[in-house]
C-alpha positions in Angstrom: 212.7 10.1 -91.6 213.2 13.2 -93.7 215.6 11.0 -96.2 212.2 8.7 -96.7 209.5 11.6 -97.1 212.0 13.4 -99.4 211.4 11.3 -102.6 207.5 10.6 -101.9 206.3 14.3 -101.2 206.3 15.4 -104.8 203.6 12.3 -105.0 202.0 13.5 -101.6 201.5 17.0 -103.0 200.1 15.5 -106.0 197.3 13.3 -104.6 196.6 16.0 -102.1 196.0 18.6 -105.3 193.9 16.3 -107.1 191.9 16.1 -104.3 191.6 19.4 -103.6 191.1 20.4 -107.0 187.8 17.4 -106.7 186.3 19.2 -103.6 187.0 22.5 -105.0 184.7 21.7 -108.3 182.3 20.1 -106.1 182.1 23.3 -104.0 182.1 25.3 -106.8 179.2 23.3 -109.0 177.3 23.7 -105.5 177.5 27.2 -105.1 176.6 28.1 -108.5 173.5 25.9 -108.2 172.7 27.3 -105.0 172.7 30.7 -106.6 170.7 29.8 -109.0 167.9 27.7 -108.0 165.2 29.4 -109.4 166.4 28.4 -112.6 166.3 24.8 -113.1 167.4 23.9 -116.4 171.3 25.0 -114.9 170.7 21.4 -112.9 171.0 19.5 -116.7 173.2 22.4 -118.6 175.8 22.5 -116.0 177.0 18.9 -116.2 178.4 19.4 -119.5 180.9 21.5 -117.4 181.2 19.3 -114.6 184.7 17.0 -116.1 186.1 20.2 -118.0 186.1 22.0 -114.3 187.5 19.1 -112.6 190.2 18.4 -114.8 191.2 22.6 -115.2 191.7 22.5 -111.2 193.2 19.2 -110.5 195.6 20.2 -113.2 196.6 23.6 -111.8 196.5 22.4 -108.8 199.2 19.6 -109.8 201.2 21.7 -111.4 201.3 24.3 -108.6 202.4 21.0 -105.7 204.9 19.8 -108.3 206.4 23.8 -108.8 206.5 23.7 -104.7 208.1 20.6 -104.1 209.9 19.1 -106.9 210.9 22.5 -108.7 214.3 21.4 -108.4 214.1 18.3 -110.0 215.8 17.4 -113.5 212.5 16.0 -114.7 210.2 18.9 -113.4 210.9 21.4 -116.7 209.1 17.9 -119.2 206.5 17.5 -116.9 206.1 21.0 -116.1 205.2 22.0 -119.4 203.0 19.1 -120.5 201.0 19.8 -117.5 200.8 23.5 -119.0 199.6 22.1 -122.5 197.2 20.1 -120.7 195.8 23.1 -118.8 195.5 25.0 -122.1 193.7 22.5 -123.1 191.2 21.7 -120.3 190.7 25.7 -120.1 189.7 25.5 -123.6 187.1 22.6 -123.1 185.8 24.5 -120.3 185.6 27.5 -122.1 183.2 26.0 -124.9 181.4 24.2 -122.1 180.1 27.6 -120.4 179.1 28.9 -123.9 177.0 25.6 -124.4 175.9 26.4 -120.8 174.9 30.0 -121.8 173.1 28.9 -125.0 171.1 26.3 -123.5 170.3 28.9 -120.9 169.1 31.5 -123.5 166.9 29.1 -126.0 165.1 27.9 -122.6 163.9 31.1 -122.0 162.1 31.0 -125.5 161.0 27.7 -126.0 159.9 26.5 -129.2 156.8 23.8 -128.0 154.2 26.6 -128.3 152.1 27.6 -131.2 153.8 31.2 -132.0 157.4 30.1 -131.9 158.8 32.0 -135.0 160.7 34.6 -132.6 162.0 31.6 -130.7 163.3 29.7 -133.8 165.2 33.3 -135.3 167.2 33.6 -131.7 168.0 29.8 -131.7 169.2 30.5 -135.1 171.0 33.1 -133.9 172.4 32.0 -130.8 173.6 28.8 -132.3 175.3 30.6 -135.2 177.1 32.8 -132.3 178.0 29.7 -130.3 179.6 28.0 -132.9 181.8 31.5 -134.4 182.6 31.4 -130.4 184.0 27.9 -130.2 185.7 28.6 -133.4 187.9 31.5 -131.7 188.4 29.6 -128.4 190.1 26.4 -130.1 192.3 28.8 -132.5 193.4 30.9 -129.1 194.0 27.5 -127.4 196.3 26.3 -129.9 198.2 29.0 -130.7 198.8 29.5 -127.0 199.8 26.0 -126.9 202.4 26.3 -129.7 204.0 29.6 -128.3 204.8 27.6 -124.6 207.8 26.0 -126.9 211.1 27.8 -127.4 211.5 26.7 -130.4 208.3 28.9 -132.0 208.9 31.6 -129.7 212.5 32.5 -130.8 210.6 32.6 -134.6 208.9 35.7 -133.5 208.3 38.2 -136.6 209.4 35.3 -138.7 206.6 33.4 -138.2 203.9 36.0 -137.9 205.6 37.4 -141.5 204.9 33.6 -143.0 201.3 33.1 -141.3 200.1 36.1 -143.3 201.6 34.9 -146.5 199.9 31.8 -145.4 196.8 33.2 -144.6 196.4 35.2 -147.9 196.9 31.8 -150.0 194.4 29.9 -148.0 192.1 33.0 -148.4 192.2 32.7 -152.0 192.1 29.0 -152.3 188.8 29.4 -149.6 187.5 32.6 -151.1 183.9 30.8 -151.6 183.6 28.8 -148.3 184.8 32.7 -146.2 182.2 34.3 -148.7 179.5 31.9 -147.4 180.4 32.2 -143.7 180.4 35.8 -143.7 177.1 35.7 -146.3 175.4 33.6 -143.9 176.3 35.4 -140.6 174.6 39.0 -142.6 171.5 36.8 -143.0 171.4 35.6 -139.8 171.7 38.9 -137.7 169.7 41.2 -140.3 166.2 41.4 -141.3 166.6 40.1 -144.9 164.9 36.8 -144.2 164.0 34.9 -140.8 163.0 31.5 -140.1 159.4 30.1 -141.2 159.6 33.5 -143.9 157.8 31.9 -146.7 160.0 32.6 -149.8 159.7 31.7 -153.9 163.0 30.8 -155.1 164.1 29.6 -158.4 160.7 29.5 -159.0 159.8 26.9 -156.2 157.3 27.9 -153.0 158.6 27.4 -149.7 159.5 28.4 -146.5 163.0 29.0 -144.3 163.6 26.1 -142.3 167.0 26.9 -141.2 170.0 29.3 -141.6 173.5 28.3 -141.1 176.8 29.9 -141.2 176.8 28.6 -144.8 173.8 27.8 -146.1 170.4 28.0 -146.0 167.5 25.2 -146.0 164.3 26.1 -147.3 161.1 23.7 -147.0 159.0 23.6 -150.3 155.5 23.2 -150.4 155.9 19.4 -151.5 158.3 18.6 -148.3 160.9 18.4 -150.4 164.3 20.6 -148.9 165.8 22.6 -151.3 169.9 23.6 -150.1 170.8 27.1 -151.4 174.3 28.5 -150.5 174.3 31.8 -148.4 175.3 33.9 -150.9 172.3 33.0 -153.0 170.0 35.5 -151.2 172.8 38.1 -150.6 173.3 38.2 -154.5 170.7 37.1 -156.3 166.8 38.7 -156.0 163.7 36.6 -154.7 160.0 36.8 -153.3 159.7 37.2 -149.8 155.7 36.8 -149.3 155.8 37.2 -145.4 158.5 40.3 -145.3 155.9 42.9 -143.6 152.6 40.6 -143.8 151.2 36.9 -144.7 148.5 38.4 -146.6 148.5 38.0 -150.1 146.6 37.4 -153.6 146.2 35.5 -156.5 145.1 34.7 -159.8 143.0 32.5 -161.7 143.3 32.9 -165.4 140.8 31.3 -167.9 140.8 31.3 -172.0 137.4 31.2 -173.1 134.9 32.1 -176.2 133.8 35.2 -177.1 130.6 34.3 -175.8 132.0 33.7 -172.1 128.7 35.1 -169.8 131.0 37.9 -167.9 127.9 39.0 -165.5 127.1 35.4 -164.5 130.5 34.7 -164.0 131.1 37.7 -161.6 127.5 36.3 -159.6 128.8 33.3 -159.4 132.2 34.3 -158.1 130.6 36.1 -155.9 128.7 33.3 -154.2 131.4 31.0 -154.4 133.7 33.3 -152.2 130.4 34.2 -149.9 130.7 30.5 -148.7 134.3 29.8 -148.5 136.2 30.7 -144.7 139.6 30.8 -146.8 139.1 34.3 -148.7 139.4 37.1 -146.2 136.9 39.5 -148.1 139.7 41.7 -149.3 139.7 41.5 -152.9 137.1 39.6 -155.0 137.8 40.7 -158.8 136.2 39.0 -162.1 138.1 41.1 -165.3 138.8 40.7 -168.8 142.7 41.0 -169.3 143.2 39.6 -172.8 141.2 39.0 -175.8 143.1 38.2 -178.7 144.0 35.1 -181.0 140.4 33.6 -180.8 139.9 33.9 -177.2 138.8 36.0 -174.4 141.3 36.0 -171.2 139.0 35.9 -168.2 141.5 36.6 -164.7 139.7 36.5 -161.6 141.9 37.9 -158.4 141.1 36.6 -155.0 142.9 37.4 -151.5 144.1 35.4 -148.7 145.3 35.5 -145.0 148.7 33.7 -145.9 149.8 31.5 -149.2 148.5 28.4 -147.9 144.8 29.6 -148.1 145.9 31.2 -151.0 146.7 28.2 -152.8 143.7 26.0 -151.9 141.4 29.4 -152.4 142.3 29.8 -156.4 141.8 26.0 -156.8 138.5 26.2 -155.5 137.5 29.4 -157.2 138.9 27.5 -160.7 137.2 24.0 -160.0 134.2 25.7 -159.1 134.2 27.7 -162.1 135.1 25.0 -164.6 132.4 23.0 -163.2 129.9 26.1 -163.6 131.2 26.9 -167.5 130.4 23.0 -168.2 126.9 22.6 -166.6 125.2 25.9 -167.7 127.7 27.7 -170.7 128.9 24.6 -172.4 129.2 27.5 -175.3 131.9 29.6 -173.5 134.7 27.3 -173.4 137.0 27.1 -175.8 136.3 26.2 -179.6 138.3 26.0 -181.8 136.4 26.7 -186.2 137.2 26.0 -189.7 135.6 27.6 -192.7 135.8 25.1 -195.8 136.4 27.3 -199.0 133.4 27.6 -202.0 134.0 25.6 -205.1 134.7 26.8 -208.6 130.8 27.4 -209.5 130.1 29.5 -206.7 127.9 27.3 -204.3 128.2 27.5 -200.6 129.0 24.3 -199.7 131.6 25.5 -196.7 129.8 25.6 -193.3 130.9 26.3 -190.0 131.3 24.1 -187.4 133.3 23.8 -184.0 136.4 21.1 -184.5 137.1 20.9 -180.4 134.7 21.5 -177.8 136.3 21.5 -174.1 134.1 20.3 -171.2 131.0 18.9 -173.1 128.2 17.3 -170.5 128.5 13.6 -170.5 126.0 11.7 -171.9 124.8 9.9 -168.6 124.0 13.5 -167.2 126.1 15.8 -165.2 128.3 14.5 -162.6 127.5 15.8 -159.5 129.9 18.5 -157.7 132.4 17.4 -155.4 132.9 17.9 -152.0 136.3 20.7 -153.0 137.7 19.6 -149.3 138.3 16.9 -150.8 140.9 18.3 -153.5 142.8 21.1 -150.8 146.4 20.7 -149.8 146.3 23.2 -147.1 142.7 23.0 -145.6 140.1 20.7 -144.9 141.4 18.2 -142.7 143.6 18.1 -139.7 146.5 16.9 -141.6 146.3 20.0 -144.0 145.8 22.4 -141.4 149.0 21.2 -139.7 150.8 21.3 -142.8 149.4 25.1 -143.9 150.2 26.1 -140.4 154.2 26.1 -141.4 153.5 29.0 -144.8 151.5 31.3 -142.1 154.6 33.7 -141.7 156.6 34.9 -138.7 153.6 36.4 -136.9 152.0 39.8 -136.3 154.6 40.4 -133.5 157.5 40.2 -135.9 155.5 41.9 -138.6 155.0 45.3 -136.2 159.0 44.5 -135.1 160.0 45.7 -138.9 157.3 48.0 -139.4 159.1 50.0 -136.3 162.6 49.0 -137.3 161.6 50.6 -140.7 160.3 53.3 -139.2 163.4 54.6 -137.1 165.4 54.1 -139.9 163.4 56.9 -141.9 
């Protein structure tokens, strides 16, 4: 009897350890639910380590029944060690699965479907940044713990450590940019320098962060187009950050007009202009003369708004409004352009003077009448527009008082 159980218990053993490697994961999936039942996103997350748990245990526990009962065997050192690779392995997968496990768990906890989400967006930034540095290490550590279970690489010893740093020098040179990017991006992402939805001029487009990476960063221009810009760009080269303590900001509306521009009317009828629009936030209202030279008189008028989108649709207001005002009651104070024709030989006056180009002369039907300026804003004056303005607002006044204290402590 013992002659016919001999052969088959190694295969006993074996079924018996997958099976109690199966109930063991079960157990174990159970009790960790169970202990945490008040939080029930870990009833989705934690199938992602459901197979990786199954296949660690059934595998140690193989490998343990086969060291117990066939360790004697000629064909137990083979098997032996590929069940060891394929441990490695499955510890590995299991490993990366409890990180995805742990990040899921995190970005729950600060979920992105509400209105203020900018905080939430920086830590899934950085949390998925963190993950993916994490898996990085686990597969390296898996492999080279895989390659050192073989005599062969283990009897190298200082050899081979002496040729991987040769090895790693050369491919640190030949990947000087890429390693200069990862560790570029990985400053941005854990310092204060920018943040998602930061609303950012570079290379003299207007957008704002949509996403950091390990190697790059995406930034969403006003026009929905996505500009790509390497790390390193904002580590080395400078740029506007509108949103780094607060959203407010202001602008300018510059005109070149004739000496006889009315300055007083113009300021009145700034004035009123501002008085009925919800997009200045009665900060600064200014009418000046910057400029007058070559012909012309440089009118700048400097407005203020809660954030750049207002901004942008404020100063197009403010210089539609006052382009239409110019044409309708001082046709005289936009720009004109004069020649003087030279006296003849005898001495008579026959030059005369008289404007060559007149800008924004009243049609001959009669003035058109004003249009309704909703009607000509990007960021305002539909739903559409106020959706679309509502991603250049800046990080919020939470993350705003976050750097003002940070700031702070650091003086």
């Amino acid at each position: 009897m013992l002659d016919v159980l001999n052969p088959a218990l190694p295969f006993i053993a074996t079924a018996l350890a997958i099976v109690a490697g199966l109930a063991l994961s079960w157990l174990l999936r159970k009790v960790v639910l169970r202990l945490n039942r008040n939080r029930p996103e870990l009833q989705a997350t934690s199938r992602v380590a459901r197979r990786p748990l199954r296949l660690a245990l059934c595998l140690a526990g193989v490998r343990t029944a086969l060291g117990l009962t066939a360790g004697s065997e000629s064909w137990h050192p083979g098997v032996d060690h590929f069940l060891l690779i394929a441990l490695i392995a499955a510890l590995a997968w299991l490993a990366i699965a409890v990180l995805l496990i742990v990040e899921a768990v995190v970005l729950n906890r600060h979920s992105v479907d509400v209105a203020d989400n900018r905080r939430a967006r920086r830590l899934r930034t950085q949390m998925i940044l963190a993950r993916r540095i994490a898996v990085a290490l686990v597969v390296v550590l898996a492999a080279g713990t895989a390659m050192l279970t073989f005599p062969a690489i283990q009897a190298l010893g200082a050899g081979l450590l002496a040729s991987a740093g040769v090895i790693s020098i050369v491919a640190g040179l030949a990947a000087q940019t890429s390693l200069v990017n990862v560790f570029a991006g990985m400053q941005l992402a854990f310092t204060d320098a920018i943040r998602v939805d930061d609303v950012v001029v570079v290379q003299k487009e207007w957008g704002r962060i949509e996403e950091i990476t390990l190697t790059y960063v995406v930034v969403h221009l006003w026009d929905d187009r996505r500009l790509i810009l390497p790390s390193t760009y904002f580590t080395t080269t400078p740029f506007e950050n509108w949103t780094r303590r607060q959203s407010e900001v202001m602008g300018t509306v510059e005109f070149d007009l004739d000496w006889r521009a009315p300055v007083e009317d113009m300021r009145t009828e700034l004035r009123r202009v501002l008085a009925g629009t919800e997009l200045w936030d009665e900060r600064v209202g200014v009418l000046q003369i910057t400029d007058a030279t070559g012909g012309f008189v440089r009118v700048r008028i400097l407005v203020s708004a809660a954030d750049s989108a207002a901004l942008f649709d404020l100063r197009c207001l403010v210089r539609e409004t006052m382009v239409t005002f110019l044409q309708q009651h001082h046709p005289e104070a936009l720009p004109h352009q004069r020649w003087e024709q030279a006296t003849d030989d005898a001495g008579t006056a026959k030059g005369r003077r008289a404007p060559l180009r007149g800008l924004g002369s009243p049609p001959a039907g009669g003035a058109h009448p004003p249009a309704d300026p909703h009607e000509s804003q990007l960021f305002t004056g539909s739903i559409e527009a106020v959706e679309r303005s509502r991603a250049f607002t800046g990080p919020g006044d939470e993350v705003f008082e976050e750097r003002d204290r940070n700031l702070a402590s650091r003086n």
